[in-house]
C-alpha positions in Angstrom: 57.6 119.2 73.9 57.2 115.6 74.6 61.0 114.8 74.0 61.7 118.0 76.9 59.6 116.1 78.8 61.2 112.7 78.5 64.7 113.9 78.9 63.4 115.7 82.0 62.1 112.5 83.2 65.1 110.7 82.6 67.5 113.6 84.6 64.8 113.0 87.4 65.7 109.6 87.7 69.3 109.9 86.8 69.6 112.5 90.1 67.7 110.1 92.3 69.8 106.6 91.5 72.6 108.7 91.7 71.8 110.2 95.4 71.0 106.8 96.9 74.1 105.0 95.1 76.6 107.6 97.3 77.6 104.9 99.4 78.5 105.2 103.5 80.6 108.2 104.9 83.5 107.6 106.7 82.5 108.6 109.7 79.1 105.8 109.5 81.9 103.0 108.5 84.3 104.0 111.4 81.9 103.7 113.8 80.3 100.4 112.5 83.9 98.9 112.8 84.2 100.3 116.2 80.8 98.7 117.4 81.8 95.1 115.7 85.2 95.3 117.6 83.7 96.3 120.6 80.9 92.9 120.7 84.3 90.9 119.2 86.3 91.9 122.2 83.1 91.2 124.7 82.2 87.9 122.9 85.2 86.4 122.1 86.6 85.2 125.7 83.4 83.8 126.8 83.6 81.9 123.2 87.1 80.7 124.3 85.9 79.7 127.3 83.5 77.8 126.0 85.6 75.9 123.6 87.6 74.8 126.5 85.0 73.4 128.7 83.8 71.7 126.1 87.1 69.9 125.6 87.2 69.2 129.0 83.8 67.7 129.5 84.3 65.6 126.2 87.4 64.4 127.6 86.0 63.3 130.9 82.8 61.7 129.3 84.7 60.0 126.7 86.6 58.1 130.1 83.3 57.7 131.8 82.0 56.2 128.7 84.9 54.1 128.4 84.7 52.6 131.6 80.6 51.9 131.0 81.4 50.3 127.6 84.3 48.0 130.0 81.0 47.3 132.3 79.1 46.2 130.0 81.3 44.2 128.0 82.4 42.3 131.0 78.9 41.5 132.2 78.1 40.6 128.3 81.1 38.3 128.0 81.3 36.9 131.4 84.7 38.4 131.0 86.8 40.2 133.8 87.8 44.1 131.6 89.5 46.5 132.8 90.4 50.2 131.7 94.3 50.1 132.4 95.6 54.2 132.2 99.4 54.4 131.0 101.6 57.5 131.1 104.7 55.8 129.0 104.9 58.2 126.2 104.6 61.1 128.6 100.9 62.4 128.3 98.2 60.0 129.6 96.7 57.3 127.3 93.7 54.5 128.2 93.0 51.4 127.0 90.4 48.6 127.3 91.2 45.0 127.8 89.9 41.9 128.9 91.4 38.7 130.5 91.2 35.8 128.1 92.9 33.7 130.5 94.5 34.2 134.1 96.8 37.3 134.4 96.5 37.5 130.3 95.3 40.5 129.3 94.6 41.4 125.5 93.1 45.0 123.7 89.6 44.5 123.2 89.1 43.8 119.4 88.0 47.3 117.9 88.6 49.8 120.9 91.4 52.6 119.4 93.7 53.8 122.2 92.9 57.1 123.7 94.3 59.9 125.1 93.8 62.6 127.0 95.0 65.8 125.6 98.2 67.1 127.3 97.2 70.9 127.9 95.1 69.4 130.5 96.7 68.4 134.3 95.3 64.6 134.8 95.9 63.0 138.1 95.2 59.5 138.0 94.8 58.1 141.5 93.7 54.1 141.0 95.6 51.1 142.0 99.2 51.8 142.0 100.5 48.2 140.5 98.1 48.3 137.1 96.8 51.7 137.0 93.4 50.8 135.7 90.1 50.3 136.7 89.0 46.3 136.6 85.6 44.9 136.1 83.9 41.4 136.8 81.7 39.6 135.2 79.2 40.7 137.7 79.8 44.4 136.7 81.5 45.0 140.0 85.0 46.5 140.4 87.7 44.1 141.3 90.2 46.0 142.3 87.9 48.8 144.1 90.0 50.8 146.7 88.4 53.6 149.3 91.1 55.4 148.7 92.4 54.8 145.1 90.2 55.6 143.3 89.5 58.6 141.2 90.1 60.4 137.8 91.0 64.2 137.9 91.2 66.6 134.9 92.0 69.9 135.6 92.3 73.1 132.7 94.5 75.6 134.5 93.2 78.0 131.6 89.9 77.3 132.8 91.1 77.9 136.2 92.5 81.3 135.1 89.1 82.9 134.0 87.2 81.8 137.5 85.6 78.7 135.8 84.7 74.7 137.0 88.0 73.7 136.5 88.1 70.3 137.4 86.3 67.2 135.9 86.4 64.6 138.7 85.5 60.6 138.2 84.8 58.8 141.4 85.0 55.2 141.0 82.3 53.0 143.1 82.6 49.5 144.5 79.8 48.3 143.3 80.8 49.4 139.5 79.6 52.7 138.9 81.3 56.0 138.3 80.3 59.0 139.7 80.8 62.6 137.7 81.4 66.0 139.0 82.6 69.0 138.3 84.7 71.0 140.5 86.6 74.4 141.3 90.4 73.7 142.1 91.3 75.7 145.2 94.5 78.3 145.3 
C-alpha cells in the first residue's frame, strides 16, 4: 500500500513538470516576434537619428574646442596660433599652429590633424588667403573679418528626417566663438 502510494506520488509530479515544461504555442511566439518588430521598426530611426546628431555635434565641438585650446595657448605662450582649415586631400582637415618667428608657422608639438568627416557638407567661410582662424597673444583674433567668418556643418541626412541640421560656429573679434544650431532652409 505504501509503494501504490509513492508511485502515485511520483505520477503526480511527473504530470505536473511535464504540463509546465510544454513550452510556448506558435501562435504566443508569432505574436511576440510581431510586437519586437513592431517597437524595432518605431525605435530604430529615432536611434539613427540620434547617432547622427551626435556625430555632428562632436564634430562641431571638437572645432570649437580646437579653436579654445588655440586661445589659450596663444595667451599662454605669448604666441600668435592659429587654426588654419585645408581642403587638399578633398574632405576638410584642421590643424593648429603657432608662429615661431614672422610668417613661420609650425604644427603645435602634440596636436594630431583632424578632420571632419566627409558625409557631412562643411562650408568654411574665413579669410580667403590662409583659411584659418588666428589668435594673438592677447587672445584676440588677428585676422577677424565681419563677414568671413564662420564654420558650417550641415547633415543632409539629418536634413531629411526634419531635424537641426546645421552646426554653425560664429567667430568673434574679440576671440570667442559663438555655437548654434540651425535648420537649413529648402
Amino acid at each position: 500500500m505504501k509503494k501504490l502510494f509513492e508511485n502515485q506520488k511520483h505520477g503526480i509530479y511527473k504530470r505536473a513538470s511535464l504540463k509546465s515544461g510544454r513550452g510556448f504555442t506558435l501562435i504566443e511566439v508569432v505574436v511576440v516576434v510581431a510586437i519586437i518588430g513592431l517597437i524595432g521598426v518605431s525605435v530604430v530611426p529615432g536611434i539613427l537619428n540620434s547617432m547622427k546628431t551626435r556625430d555632428l555635434e562632436n564634430s562641431a565641438r571638437d572645432i570649437l574646442s580646437t579653436i579654445q585650446n588655440a586661445k589659450f595657448q596663444a595667451v599662454k605662450t605669448k604666441l600668435n596660433h592659429r587654426v588654419r582649415f585645408s581642403n587638399d586631400l578633398g574632405y576638410w582637415e584642421y590643424i593648429m599652429e603657432r608662429e615661431e618667428t614672422p610668417s613661420n608657422w609650425t604644427m603645435v608639438p602634440g596636436f594630431i590633424r583632424k578632420s571632419i568627416p566627409s558625409g557631412f557638407n562643411t562650408t568654411i567661410n574665413l579669410s580667403a588667403t590662409s583659411l584659418s582662424v588666428e589668435i594673438s597673444p592677447l587672445g584676440l583674433i588677428n585676422n577677424y573679418s565681419s563677414t568671413n567668418n564662420t564654420i558650417v556643418i550641415q547633415s543632409d541626412k539629418l536634413k531629411a528626417a526634419g531635424v537641426e541640421d546645421q552646426r554653425i560656429l560664429l567667430i568673434l573679434g574679440g576671440g570667442s566663438v559663438k555655437y548654434y544650431k540651425a535648420s537649413s532652409t529648402g
